[in-house]
N, C-alpha and C positions, 0 to 999 in steps of 0.2 A: 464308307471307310474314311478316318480319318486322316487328312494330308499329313504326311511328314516334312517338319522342317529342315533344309539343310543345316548344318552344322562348319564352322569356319575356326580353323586352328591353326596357331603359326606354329611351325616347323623348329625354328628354332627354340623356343620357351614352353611350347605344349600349350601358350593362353588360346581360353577360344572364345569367340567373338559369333553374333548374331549374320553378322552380315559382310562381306570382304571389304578389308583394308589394307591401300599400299603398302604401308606401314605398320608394324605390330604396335598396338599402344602399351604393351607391357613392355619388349624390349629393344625397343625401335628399332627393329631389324627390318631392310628394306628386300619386297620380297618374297615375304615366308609364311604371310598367310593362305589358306590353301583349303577348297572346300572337302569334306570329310562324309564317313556315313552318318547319316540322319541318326538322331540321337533314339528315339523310338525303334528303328531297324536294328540299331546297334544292343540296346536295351532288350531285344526279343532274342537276338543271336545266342546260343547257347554253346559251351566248351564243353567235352566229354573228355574223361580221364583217361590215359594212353598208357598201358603198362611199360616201366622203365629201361633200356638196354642194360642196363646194369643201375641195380642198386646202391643206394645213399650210404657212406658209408661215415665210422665214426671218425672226427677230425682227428682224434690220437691216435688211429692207423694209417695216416694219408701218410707217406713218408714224404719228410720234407728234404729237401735239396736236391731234390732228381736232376733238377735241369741247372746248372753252373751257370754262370758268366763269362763271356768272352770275351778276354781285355782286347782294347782296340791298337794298342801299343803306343797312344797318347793320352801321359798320366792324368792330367787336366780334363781330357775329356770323361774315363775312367770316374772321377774321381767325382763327377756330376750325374757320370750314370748309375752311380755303385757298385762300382767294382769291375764294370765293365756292360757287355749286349749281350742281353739274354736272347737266345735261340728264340723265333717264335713270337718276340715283342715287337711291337711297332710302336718307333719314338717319331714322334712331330717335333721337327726343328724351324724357328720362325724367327725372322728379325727383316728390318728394315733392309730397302736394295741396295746394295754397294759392300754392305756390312762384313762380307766374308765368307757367308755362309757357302757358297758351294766352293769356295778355296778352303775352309775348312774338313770339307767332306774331299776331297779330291784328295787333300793329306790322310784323312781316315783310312780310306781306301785302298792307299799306298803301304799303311799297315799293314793292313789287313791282307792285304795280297803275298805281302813281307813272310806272313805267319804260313804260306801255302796256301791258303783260302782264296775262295774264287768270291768277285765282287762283280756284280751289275751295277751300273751308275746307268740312270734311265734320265736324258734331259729332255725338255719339252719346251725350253725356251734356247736353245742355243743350240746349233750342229755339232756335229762329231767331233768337227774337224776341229771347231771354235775351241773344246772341253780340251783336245788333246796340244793344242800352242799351251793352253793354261796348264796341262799336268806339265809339258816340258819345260816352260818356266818353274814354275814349282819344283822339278822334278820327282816330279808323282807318277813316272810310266814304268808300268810292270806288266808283265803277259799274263796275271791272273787278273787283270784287269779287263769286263770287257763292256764297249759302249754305244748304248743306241739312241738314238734321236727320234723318239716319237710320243706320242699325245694320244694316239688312242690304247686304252683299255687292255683290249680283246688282243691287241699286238703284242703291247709289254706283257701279257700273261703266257704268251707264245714264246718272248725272251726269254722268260723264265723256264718253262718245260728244256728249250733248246741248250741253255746257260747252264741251270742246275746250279745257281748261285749260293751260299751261305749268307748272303750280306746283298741287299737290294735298295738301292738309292732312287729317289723317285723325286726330282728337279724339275717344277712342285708339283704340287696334288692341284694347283688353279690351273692348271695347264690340262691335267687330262681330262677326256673325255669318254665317257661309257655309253656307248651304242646302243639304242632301245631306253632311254633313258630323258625323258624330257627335261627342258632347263636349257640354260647356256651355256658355254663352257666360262667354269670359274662360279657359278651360281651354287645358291644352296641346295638344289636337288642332285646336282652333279657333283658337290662336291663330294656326298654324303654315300652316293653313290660309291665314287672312286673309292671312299675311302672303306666302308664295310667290306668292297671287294679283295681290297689288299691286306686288309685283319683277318678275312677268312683265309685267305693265302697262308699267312704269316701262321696261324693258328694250324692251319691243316698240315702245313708241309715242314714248317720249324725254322721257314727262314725268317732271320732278322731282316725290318724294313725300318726306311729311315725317310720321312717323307719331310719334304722344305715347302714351308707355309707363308705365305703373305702377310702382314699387319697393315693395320687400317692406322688411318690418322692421326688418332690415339693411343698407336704402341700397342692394342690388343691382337689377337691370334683372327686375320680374316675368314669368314666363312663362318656357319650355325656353332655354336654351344656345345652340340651334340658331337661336331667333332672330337674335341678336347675330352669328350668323354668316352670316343669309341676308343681313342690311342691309347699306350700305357704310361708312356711316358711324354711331357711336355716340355722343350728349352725352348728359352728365348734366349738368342744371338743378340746382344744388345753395344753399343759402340758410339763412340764421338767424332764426325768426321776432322774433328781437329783435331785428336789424339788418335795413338796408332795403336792404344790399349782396346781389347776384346777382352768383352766376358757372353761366359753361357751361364743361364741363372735357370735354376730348376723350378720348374712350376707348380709340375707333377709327377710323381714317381713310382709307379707302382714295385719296386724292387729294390729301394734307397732311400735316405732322406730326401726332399724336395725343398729343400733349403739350400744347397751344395752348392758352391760358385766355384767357376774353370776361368784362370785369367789366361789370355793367348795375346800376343802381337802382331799387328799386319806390320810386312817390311816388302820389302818390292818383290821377292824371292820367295814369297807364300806368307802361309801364318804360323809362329811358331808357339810352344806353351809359354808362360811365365810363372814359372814354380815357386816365387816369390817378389810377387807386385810389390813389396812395402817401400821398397828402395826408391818406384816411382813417381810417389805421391811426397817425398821427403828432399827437400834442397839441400844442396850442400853448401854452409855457407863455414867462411875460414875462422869468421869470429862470430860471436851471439849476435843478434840484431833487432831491435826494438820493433815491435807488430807481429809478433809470429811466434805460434806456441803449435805443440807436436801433441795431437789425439792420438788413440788407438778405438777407429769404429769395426761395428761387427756385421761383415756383406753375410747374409745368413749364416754359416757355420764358422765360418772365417774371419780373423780378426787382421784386419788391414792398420798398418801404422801412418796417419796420413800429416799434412800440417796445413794450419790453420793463417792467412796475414790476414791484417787489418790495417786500413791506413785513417786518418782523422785529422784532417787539415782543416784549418779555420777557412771561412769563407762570407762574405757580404752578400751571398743571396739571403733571399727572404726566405725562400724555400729549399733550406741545403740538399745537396744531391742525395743518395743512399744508391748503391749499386753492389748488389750481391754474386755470386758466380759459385757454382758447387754447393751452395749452401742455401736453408728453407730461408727466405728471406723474412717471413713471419715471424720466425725463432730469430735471426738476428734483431729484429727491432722491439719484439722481448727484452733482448739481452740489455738493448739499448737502455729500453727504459727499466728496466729492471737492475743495472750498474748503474744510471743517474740516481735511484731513488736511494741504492744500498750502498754506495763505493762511491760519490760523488762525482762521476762521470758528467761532465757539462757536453753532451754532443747537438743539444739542440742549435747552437748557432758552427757546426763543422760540419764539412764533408764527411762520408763514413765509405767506404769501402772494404769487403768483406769477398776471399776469397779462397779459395783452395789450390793445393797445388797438381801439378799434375793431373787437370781434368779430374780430379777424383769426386764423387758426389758422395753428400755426407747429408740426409735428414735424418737421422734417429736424434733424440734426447741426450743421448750421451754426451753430444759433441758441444755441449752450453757452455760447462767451466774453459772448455780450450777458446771459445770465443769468445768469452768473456777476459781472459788472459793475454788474447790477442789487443782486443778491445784497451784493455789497461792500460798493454805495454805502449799501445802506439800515443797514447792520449797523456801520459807520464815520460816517456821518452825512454824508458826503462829495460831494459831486454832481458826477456824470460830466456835461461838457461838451454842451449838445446840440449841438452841431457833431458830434461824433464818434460814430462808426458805428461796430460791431463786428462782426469774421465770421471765424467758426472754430469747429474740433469742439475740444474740451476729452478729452484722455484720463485714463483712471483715475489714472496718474502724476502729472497735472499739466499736462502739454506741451500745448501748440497744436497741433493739426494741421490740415495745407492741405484744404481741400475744393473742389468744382469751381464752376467759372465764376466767378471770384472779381476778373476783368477786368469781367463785365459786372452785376456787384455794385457793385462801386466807381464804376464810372461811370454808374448809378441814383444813388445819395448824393450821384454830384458835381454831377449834373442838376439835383438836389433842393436844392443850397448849401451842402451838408456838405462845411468843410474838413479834416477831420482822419478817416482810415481807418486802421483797427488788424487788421491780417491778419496770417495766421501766417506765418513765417521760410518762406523757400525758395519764395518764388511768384516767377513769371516776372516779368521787368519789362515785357516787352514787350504783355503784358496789362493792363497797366496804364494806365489815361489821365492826361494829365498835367495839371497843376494842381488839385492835392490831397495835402496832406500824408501819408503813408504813414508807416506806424510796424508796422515786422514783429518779432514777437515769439515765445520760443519756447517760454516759460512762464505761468502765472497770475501770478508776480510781476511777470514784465515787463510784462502787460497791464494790472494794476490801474496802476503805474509814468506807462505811458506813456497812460491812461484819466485820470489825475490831474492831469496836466502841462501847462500850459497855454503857449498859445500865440498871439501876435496875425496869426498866421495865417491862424490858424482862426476860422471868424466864424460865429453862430447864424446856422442856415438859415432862423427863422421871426423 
């Protein structure tokens, strides 16, 4: 009889490999490979056909909306989950430690209890007592609120029967542990574990589950792949310990776009929404000021109005500084050279600095012509209008080019009381809102041109 060879497959990626390694070398996941059935035994194994509980039926009888949304009673969050928590889903919420997240769910909650609904909050890293100082700060304590402190499994499923929750929080999934279940607590067997236990849950009984996920050193979602695929929906809690601005960015949505951003605020008294970030990223200054021109970038669905300085002081090093903050600094030294070749920008013997305001982070394409605006005004002494907005990709030539959603750009700035928008040649008009000066251009001359030009129009928005 011929020997069977074992067979070795990480867990996380499905690659399989000859023989065990610490390390997956497809997705360097530490861990996750794991010997399997012999590929011959598995090859021989045969599946027989199981007649159905109920048959297939056609998608144009399935009726659609049986199951609703249930707003949380915080529109921001709403507004990233679509429209609210569907009965039965299980959202993975993940961001860096300190970041909010479970002062953001301890506000959910308070909702949610608000609305008559009963909430489980299940922590695994903090006591009872620790959650309930934080809801009284916060003021988050409701008697449809209830809370336990434990890690294993087979207990919080106990919670559950005893509770009879609508709404199930589980602070985090690295913390618990499933009984009969080999692995570490926090590892990829256990996590995967924890988490298919609590999706059957969710699926069989209809409660919403809201599990808070760990990230690794590079801002990804801790734990196998496979997670991210058993859940329905995925945020990332992401934040600036030096600004007190939050956002939830959607990753994955099975019931909403996955594009949708929630901006909130940490303040000492909890986290509140911010139904309108643009104010925050925008200076108030009493007259115009030379270095500093007003974008409108777009956080997935949403168009932020933010502003751009730039400073350019001559300097005797041999190798001038450059120091960017908020912005790709690749694309600023672009722009660099791309305004010396086109606009006669001398920055090789200056300082350059290049920043944003309000922590706001800005890498899409669109943000060229405003840093290039910045770039001018500081290197000219000139000062771009705060009325005026800019939006456009800047190519190596020179030229402007269109970038998308540049109707609901413009009418962000014109919300805001910015009368004057400078967009590149060849956008639609019909995209456009009216009452707001428009100035389309096809070059860095014509931009700096019509960024210079004034108009009684156009009237400071602050």
């Amino acid at each position: 009889m011929a020997k069977t060879r074992s067979v070795f497959r990480c867990s996380a990626c499905g690659h399989q490999v000859a023989k065990w390694f610490g390390r997956c070398p497809e997705c360097g996941e530490w861990g996750a490979i794991a010997e399997s059935a012999p590929a011959a035994a598995a090859a021989r194994t045969g599946t027989t056909s199981v007649a159905p509980s109920s048959p297939a039926v056609r998608i144009t009888e399935v009726v659609s909306g049986a199951v609703g949304s249930c707003p949380t009673g915080i529109a921001e969050f709403d507004r990233v989950l679509g429209r609210g928590v569907v009965p039965g889903s299980v959202i993975l919420l993940a961001g860096e430690p300190g970041v909010g997240k479970s002062t953001l769910l301890l506000e959910t909650v308070k909702h949610w209890a608000a609305q008559g609904k009963t909430a489980l909050y299940v922590t695994g890293e903090e006591s009872a007592g620790q959650v309930r100082l934080r809801a009284e700060r916060t003021d988050a304590v409701h008697e449809n609120i209830y809370l336990a402190s434990e890690t294993d499994l087979a207990t919080v499923l106990g919670h559950v029967e005893a509770v009879a929750p609508t709404l199930l929080i589980v602070d985090s999934v690295q913390t618990m542990v499933a009984t009969g279940t080999d692995g570490v607590t926090g590892g990829v067997t256990q996590i995967r574990a924890v988490t298919t236990a609590l999706v059957s849950l969710a699926k069989t009984s209809g409660i919403a589950v809201i599990l808070v996920g760990h990230v690794t050193k590079d801002g990804t979602v801790a734990g196998p792949r496979s997670l991210e695929h058993l859940v329905d929906v995925v945020l990332a809690f992401e934040g600036d310990r030096h600004s007190s601005l939050r956002m939830i960015r959607g990753i994955k949505n099975r019931f909403g776009p996955s594009d949708e951003v929630g901006c909130f605020e940490q303040r000492s008294d909890g986290i509140h929404q911010v139904s309108d970030p643009s104010g925050i990223f925008v200076h108030h200054h009493e007259s115009d000021v030379a270095g500093s021109a007003a974008l409108v970038a777009m956080d997935g669905r949403r168009a932020l109005v933010g502003q751009i300085q730039a400073l350019l002081n001559d300097t005797q090093m041999t190798s001038p500084r450059r120091a960017v903050s908020g912005l790709d600094s690749a694309r600023v030294a672009m722009m660099l050279a791309v305004a010396e070749k086109h606009a006669g920008i001398k920055a090789s013997t200056k300082e350059v600095y290049a920043s944003t305001v309000g922590g706001m982070k800005v890498t899409e394409p669109a943000a060229d012509l405003a840093i290039f605006l910045a770039l001018y005004s500081s290197h000219h002494n000139v000062a771009v209008p705060s009325s005026t907005v800019a939006i456009g990709e800047v190519g190596l030539a020179g030229e402007v080019r269109r970038v998308s959603s540049v109707g609901r750009r413009v009418a962000e700035a014109k919300r805001l009381g910015f009368g004057h928008a400078i967009i590149p040649a060849g956008t639609q008009d019909e995209d456009l809102p009216r009452g707001i000066r428009i100035s389309r251009v096809n070059n860095l001359l014509e931009a700096q041109s019509a960024a210079t030009a004034r108009s009684d129009y156009a009237q400071a928005p602050f």
